[in-house]
FIMARSE-13630 format. One record per atom (N, C-alpha, C): residue in three letters; x, z, y. Coordinates in steps of 0.2 Angstrom, whole numbers, plus 5000, padded with zeros to 4 digits. Layout:
ALAXZY
...
//
This chain:
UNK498150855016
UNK498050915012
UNK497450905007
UNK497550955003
UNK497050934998
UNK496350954999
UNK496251005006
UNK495551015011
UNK495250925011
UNK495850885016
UNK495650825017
UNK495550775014
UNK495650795007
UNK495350755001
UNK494650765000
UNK494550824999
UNK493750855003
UNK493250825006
UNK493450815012
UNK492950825017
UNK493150715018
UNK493850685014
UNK493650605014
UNK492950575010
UNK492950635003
UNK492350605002
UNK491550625003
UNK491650685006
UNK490950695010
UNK490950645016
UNK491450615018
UNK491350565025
UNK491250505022
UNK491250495014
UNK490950425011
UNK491850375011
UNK492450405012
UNK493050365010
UNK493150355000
UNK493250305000
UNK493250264993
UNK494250314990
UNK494450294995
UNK495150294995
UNK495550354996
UNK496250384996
UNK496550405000
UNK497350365000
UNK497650375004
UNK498250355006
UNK498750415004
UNK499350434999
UNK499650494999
UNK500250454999
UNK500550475006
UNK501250455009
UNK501750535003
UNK502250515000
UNK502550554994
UNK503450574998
UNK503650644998
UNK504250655000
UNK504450694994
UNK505250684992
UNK505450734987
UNK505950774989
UNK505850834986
UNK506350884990
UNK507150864983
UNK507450904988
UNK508250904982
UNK508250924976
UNK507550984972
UNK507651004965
UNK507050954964
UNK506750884967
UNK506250834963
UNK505750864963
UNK505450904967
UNK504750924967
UNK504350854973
UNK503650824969
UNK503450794977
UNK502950804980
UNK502950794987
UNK502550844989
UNK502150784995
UNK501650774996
UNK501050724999
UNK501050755007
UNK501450715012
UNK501550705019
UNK501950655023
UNK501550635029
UNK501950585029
UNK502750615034
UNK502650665038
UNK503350665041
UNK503650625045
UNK504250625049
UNK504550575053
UNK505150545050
UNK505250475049
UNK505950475045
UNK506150515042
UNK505850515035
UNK505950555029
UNK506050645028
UNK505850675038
UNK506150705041
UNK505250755040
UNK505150825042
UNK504650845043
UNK504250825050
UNK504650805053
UNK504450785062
UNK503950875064
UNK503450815069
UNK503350885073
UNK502550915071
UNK502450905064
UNK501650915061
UNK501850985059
UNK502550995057
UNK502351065053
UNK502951115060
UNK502751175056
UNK503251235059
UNK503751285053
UNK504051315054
UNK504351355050
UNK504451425053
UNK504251465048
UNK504051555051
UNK504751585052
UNK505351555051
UNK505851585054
UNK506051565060
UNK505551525063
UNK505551475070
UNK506051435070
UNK506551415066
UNK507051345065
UNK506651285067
UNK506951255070
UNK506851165072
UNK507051135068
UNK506251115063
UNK506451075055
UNK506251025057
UNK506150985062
UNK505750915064
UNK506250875062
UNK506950885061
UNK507350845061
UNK507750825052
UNK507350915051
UNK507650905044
UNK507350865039
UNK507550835033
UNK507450795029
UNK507250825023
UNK506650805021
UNK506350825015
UNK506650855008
UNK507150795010
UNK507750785002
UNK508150835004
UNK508350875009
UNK508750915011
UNK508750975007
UNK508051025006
UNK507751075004
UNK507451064999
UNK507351144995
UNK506951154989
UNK506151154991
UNK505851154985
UNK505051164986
UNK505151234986
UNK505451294985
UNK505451364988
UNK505551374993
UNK505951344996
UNK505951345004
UNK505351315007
UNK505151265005
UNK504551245008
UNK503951295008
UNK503751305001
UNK503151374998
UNK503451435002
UNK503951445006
UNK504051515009
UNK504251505017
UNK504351425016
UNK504651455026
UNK503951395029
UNK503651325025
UNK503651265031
UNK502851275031
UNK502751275036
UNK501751295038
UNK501651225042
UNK500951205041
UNK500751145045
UNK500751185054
UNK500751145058
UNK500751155066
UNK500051155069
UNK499751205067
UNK498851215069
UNK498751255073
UNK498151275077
UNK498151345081
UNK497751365074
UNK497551345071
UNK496851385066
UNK497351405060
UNK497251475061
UNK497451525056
UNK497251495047
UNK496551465045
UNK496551445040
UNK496951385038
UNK497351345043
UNK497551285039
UNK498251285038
UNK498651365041
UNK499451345042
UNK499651385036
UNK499451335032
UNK499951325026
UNK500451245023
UNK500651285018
UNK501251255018
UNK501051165016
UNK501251105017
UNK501251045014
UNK500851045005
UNK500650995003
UNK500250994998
UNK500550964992
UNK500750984986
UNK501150934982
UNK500850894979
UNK500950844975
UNK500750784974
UNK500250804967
UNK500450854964
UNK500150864959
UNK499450894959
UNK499450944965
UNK498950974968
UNK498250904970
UNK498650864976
UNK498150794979
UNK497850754972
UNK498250764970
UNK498050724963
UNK497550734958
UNK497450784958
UNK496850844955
UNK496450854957
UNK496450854964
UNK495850844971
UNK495550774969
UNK495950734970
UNK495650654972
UNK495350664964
UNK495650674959
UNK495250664952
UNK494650684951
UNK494450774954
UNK494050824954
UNK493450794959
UNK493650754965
UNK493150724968
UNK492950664968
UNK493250624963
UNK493350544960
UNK493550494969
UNK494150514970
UNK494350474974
UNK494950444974
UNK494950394972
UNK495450344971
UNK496250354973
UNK496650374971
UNK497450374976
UNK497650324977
UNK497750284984
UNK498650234986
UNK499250284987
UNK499650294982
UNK500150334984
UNK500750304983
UNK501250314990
UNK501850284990
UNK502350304984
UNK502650224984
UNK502950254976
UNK503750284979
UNK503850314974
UNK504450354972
UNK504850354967
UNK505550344965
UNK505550364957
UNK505250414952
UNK505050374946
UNK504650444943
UNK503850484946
UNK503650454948
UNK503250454951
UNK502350414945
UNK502850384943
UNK502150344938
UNK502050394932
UNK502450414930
UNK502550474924
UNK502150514928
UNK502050544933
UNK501350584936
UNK500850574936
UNK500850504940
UNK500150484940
UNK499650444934
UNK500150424929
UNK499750404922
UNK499450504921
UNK499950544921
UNK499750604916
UNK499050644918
UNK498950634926
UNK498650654930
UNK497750614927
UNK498050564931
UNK497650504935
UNK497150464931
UNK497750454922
UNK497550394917
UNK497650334921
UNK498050284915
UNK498150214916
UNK497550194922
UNK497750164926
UNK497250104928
UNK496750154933
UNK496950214935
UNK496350264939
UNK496850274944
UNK497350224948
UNK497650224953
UNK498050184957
UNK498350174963
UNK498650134966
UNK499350154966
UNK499550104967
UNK500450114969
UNK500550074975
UNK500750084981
UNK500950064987
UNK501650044988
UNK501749984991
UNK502649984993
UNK502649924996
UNK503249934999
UNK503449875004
UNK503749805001
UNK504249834996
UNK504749804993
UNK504549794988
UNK504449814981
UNK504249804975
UNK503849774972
UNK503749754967
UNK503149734963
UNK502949784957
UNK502549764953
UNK502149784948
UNK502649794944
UNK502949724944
UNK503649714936
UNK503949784937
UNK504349764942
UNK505049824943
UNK504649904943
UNK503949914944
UNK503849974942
UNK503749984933
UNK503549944931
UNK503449924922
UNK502949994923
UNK502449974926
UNK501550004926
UNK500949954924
UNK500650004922
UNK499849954923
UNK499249964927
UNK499949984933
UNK499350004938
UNK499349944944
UNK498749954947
UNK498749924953
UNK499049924958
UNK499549844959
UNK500049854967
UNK499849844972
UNK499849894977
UNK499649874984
UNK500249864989
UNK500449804992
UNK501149774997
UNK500649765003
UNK501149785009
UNK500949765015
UNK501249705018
UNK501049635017
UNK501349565018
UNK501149545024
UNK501549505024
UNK501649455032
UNK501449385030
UNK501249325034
UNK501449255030
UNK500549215028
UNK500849165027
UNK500049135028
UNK499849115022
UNK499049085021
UNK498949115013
UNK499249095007
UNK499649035008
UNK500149035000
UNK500449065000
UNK500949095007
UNK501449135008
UNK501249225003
UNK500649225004
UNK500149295002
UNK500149304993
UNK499849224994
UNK499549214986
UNK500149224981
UNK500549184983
UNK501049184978
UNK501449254980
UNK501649294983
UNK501949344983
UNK501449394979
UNK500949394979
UNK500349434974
UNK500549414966
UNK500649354965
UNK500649324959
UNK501249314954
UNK501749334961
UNK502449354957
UNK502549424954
UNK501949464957
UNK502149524955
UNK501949554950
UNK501549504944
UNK501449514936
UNK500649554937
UNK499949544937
UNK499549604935
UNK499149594942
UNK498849634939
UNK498349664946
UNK498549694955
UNK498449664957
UNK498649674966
UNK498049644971
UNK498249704977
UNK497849694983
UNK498549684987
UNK498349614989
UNK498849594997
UNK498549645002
UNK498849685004
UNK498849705009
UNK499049675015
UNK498649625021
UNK499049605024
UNK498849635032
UNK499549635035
UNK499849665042
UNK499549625047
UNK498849635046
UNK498349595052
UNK498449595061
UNK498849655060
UNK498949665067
UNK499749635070
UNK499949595066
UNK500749575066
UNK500549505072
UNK501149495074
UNK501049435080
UNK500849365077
UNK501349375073
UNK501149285068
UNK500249275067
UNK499749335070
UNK499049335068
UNK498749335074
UNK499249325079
UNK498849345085
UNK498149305087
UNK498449235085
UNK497749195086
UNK497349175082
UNK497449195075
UNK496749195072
UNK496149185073
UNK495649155074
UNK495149165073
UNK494849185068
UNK494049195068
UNK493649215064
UNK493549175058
UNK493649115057
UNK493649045051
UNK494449055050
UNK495149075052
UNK495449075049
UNK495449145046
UNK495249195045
UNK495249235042
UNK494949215036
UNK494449205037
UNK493949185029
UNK494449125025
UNK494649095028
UNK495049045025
UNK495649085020
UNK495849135024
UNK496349185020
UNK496149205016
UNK495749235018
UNK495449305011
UNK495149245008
UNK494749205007
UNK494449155001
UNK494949124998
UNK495449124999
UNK496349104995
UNK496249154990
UNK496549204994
UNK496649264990
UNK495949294984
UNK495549294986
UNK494749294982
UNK494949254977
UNK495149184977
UNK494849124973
UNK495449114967
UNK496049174968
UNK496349194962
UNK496449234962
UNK495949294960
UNK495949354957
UNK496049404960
UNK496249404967
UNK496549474972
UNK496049494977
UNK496449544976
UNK495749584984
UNK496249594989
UNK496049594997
UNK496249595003
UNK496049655006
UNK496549675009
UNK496749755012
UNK496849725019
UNK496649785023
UNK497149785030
UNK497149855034
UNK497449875039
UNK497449955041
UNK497249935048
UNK497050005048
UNK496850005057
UNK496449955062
UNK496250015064
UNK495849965072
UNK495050015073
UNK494849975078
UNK494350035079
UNK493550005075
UNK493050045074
UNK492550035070
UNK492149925072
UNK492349895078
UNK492349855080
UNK492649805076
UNK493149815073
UNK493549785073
UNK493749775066
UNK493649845062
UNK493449855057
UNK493049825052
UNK492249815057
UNK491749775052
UNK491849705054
UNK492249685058
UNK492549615061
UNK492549585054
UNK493249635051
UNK493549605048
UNK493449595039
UNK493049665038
UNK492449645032
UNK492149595033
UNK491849575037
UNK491249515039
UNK491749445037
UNK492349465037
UNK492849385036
UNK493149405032
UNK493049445026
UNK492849455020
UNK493449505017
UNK493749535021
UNK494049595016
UNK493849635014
UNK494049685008
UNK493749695004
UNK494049795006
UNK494649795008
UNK494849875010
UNK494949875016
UNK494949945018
UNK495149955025
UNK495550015023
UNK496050015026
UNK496650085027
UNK496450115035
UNK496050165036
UNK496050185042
UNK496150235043
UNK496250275051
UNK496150365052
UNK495550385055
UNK495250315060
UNK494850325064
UNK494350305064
UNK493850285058
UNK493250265056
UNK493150265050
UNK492650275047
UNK492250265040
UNK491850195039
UNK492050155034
UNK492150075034
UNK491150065034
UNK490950105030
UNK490250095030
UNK489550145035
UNK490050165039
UNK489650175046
UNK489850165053
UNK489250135054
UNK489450085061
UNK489650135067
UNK489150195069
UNK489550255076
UNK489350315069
UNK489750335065
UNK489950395061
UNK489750475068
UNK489550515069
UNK489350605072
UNK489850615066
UNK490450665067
UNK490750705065
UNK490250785064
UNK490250815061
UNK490150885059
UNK490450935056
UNK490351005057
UNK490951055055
UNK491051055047
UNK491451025046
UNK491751035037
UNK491751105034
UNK492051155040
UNK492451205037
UNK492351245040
UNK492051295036
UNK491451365040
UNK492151415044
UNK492651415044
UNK493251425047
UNK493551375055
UNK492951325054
UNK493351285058
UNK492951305063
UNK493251315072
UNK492851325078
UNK493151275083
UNK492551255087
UNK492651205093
UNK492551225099
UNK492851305098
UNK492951335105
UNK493551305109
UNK493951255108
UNK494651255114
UNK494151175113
UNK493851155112
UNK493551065109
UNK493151035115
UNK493550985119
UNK493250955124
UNK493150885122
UNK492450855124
UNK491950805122
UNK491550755127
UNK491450705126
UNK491150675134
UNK490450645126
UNK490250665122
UNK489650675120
UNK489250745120
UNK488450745118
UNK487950775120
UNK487850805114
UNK487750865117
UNK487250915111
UNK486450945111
UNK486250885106
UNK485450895104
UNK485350945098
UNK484950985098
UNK484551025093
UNK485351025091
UNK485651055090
UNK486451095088
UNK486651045083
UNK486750985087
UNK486850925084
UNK487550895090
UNK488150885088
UNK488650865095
UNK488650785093
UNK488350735099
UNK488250655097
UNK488850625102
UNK489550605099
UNK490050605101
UNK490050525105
UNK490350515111
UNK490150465115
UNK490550385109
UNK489850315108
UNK490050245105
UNK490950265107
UNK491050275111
UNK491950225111
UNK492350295110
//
């Protein structure tokens, strides 16, 4: 939502991640959902069972009239954020967008964003086939010529995102890492990976990547204390195996 663009950059994220759905009249709108599907994050006020339906199915009017987030907190059940809105947020609070591509989608984020003030994410595409001058971000498999050269067929500026946690990496060590990323470093690219806990995280800065994609930590704090963002928010149903000092809540290392 475009709250948690907010409170990304009061918690020090560089980044955000806007996973993009589009509805049937091409409006798009910033969530990630289950198989293309609303899943079970949102509800809808005429109590229909939308977990199942697809994005693409429905209009952005039915969305701004029937689909609410799944909260008990009266302040956040509203409707999904469109893309245009996050995009104004992350600009308003200079926070960089990764957002999944979609057709038609770069015509937004040039008009929004400006050249060059964004990321484009994908599985399958390159830089070329989008005919952008923006920065591509892919999540790759493979070892590091397999990495290099896939970054270097895609025309332009790119961060290999690579799928750190895939089998083919299970043995790694700590020198083959650096061995990776200084590949990737010593022609022109920066090194992405997602997920894992703050252990793990500064693991793999230290063997020299350059992003994290996370949900669960902030890259430049080692044990981050949470605080109330949102003078609406209350942690009356909120159970905690951390301590409250001077009205201070110090959430337990792990």
């Amino acid at each position: 939502s475009v709250d948690d663009i907010r409170k990304a950059k009061r918690m020090g994220f560089s980044f955000v991640e806007l996973n993009v759905r589009v509805t049937s009249n091409n409006v798009f709108y910033c969530f990630h959902g289950t198989n293309q599907a609303f899943g079970n994050k949102f509800i809808s006020l005429d109590s229909t069972d939308i977990s199942n339906t697809l994005v693409s199915s429905v209009t952005s009017d039915y969305i701004e009239m029937n689909v609410r987030w799944n909260t008990t907190y009266d302040a956040y059940k509203n409707p999904p954020a469109k893309l245009v809105d996050a995009l104004y947020a992350c600009k308003r609070y200079n926070v960089i967008p990764l957002v999944e591509y979609q057709p038609g989608i770069v015509e937004v984020l040039d008009e929004i964003m400006g050249v060059n003030n964004y990321m484009i994410g994908s599985y399958n595409l390159s830089r070329k086939d989008i005919g952008s001058d923006c920065i591509m971000v892919s999540w790759l498999t493979g070892n590091k010529t397999a990495l290099v050269n896939k970054a270097k067929s895609s025309g332009g500026a790119f961060v290999v995102g690579v799928n750190t946690h895939h089998a083919s990496y299970s043995s790694y060590t700590d020198a083959m890492w650096r061995e990776l990323t200084s590949e990737i470093h010593k022609n022109g690219l920066l090194a992405s990976f997602s997920y894992g806990s703050s252990y793990y995280v500064n693991k793999m800065f230290k063997n020299g990547f350059d992003i994290c994609v996370t949900t669960n930590c902030v890259p430049y704090m080692e044990n981050p204390n949470l605080f109330n963002l949102h003078s609406d928010f209350t942690f009356t149903d909120y159970s905690h195996t951390g301590t409250l000092t001077n009205g201070s809540l110090h959430l337990a290392t792990n």
